[in-house]
C-alpha angles and dihedrals in degrees: 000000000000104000091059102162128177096176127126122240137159129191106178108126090005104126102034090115084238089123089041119135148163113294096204091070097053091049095051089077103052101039090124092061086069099114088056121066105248110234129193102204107214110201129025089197116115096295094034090062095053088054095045095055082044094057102037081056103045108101084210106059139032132219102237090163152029114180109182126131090247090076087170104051090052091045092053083053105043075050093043087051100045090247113171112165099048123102118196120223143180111241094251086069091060089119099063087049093054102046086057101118094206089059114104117172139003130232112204120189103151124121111308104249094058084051103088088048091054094042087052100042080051102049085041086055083051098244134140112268113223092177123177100234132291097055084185134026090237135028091248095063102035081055082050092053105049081046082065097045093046086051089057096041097239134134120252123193128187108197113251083160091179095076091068093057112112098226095040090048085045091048091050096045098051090042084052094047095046112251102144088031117232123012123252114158138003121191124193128184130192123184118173125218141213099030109264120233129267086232084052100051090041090073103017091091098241147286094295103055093022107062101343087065093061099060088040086055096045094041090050089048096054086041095054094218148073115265114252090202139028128189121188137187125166144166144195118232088159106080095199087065094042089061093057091054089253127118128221101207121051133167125192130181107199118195119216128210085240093057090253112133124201123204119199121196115199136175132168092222139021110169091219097078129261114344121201125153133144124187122194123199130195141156095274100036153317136271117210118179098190124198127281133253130184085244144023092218127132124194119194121194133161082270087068130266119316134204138188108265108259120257110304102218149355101272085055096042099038101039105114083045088054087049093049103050086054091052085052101052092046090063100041090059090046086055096241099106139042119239107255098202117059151198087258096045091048089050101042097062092046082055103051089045091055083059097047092045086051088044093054086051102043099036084218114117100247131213119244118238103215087173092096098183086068 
């Protein structure tokens, strides 16, 4: 799970142009923040706050809003970081945060399902569009969305942070340029911690798009190509999720046109802290990207050989990735930079989860659809 977000946000009523107004008298204010890119933070939840530390100490870009419903808890930190330029607002003022003409992109991090009607307010505003994935609740609708960001000409980028991360883009590189021959197997495993909240899973979309998404993103991505095949099969041992129809322990085989297979190993809580490795095998060698501790040190005693306890969570152990999308991003609105992730990648991965998640119902292997307009 890495977009886990408690805040609370409510659309209804968001986007009825009742709060609009004109946008030259909000710029006249903030000409002089012209040499930095402008940005409105939705969300101060988990995810919303990473992006928030990321943006108040980027030299390229400067927080001009936060719209989340703790008003409070976002101003004492705007006051605690020396944060001048930002204004705090409830949801319902979001048009008034998206006529501001200084504004130029948007960064969204609430709960999944009020993500598709901010992403479209925002590209209707004409701003640039930084989502937490999903940017839509089905794959209808998320194809729908970066339409309409292709129609107004401006970038839309839905959040696969780990290909940012240094090992996992190293890994990727060297498997791309050759260096263990031809590919063979690639593991992933994904273990959560801490636990997330029941609130949380009850609007996270499930297992499957919520964290599984992530290592099929990041497995298609190495390979190089779509699955032909997925195979799914999952259980609940925490009753609590259970309860919510969802499950905590899943495990997918995915089949490549190539013949490589890919095996993803996912759980919502290991007690150990955050657990995050992939191994790749080929003819001529293995990868393998380890997790990550603090420190490298080792401390051996009569009692045995000690280490520092691995990162605890995804904003510890993904923080440089976290850093380096942004930096991304930043780049691609300027117009120096391509965007990375695409439509197709975006939709690929949704894709492939929508077969997994079939596979773990039906208990049937089940074909991949690559055609994504279908």
């Amino acid at each position: 799970m890495q977009t886990s977000n408690h805040s609370n946000f409510d659309t209804r009523n968001a986007f009825d142009g009742s709060e609009s107004i004109e946008s030259a008298s909000i710029s006249s204010s903030r000409s002089d923040l012209r040499n930095r890119l402008g940005v409105a933070l939705f969300g101060f939840g988990r995810a919303g706050r990473i992006h928030y530390s990321n943006v108040i100490r980027s030299r390229h870009v400067e927080l001009l809003w936060i719209v989340d419903e703790d008003v409070e808890k976002a101003e004492d930190a705007l006051v605690a970081d020396r944060v001048t330029t930002a204004k705090v607002v409830l949801p319902l003022r979001v048009s008034e945060v998206l006529n501001d003409s200084c504004v130029d992109f948007v960064i969204i991090a609430t709960p999944t399902p009020t993500h598709e009607v901010i992403v479209r307010g925002a590209l209707k505003a004409d701003k640039g569009v930084f989502c937490e994935k999903p940017v839509a609740m089905t794959l209808h609708d998320t194809a729908a969305v970066y339409e309409e960001a292709d129609h107004v000409g401006r970038p839309l980028y839905s959040a696969f942070q780990r290909r940012f991360d240094p090992n996992v883009r190293s890994l990727r590189d060297r498997v791309r340029g050759g260096d263990i021959g031809t590919l063979h197997v690639i593991k992933s495993c994904s273990r959560d911690s801490p636990l997330p909240s029941i609130q949380f899973l009850m609007t996270s979309g499930g297992i499957f798009h919520d964290c599984a998404v992530h290592d099929i993103d990041i497995v298609c991505w190495i390979v190089g190509e779509a699955p032909l095949t997925a195979y799914a099969t999952a259980h609940s041992f925490i009753p609590s999720i259970g309860e919510i129809n969802d499950v905590d322990t899943v495990a997918i085989v995915l089949k490549f046109p190539s013949g490589a297979i890919a095996t993803v190993d996912l759980s919502r809580h290991a007690c150990y802290g955050y657990d995050q490795r992939l191994e790749v095998f080929g003819d001529q060698g293995m990868l393998v990207s380890e997790n990550r501790a603090p420190t490298t040190l080792r401390q051996a005693t009569s009692r045995g050989v000690f280490t520092d306890p691995i990162d605890y969570s995804f904003p510890d152990r993904y923080s440089e990735a976290y850093r380096f999308e942004l930096d991304h991003f930043i780049e691609v609105v300027k117009g120096t930079a391509e965007m990375e992730i695409t439509s197709y990648d975006a939709l690929l991965a949704n894709r492939v989860a929508d077969a997994c998640e079939k596979s773990y119902k039906t208990g049937q292997v089940v074909s991949v659809n690559i055609d994504l307009k279908n």
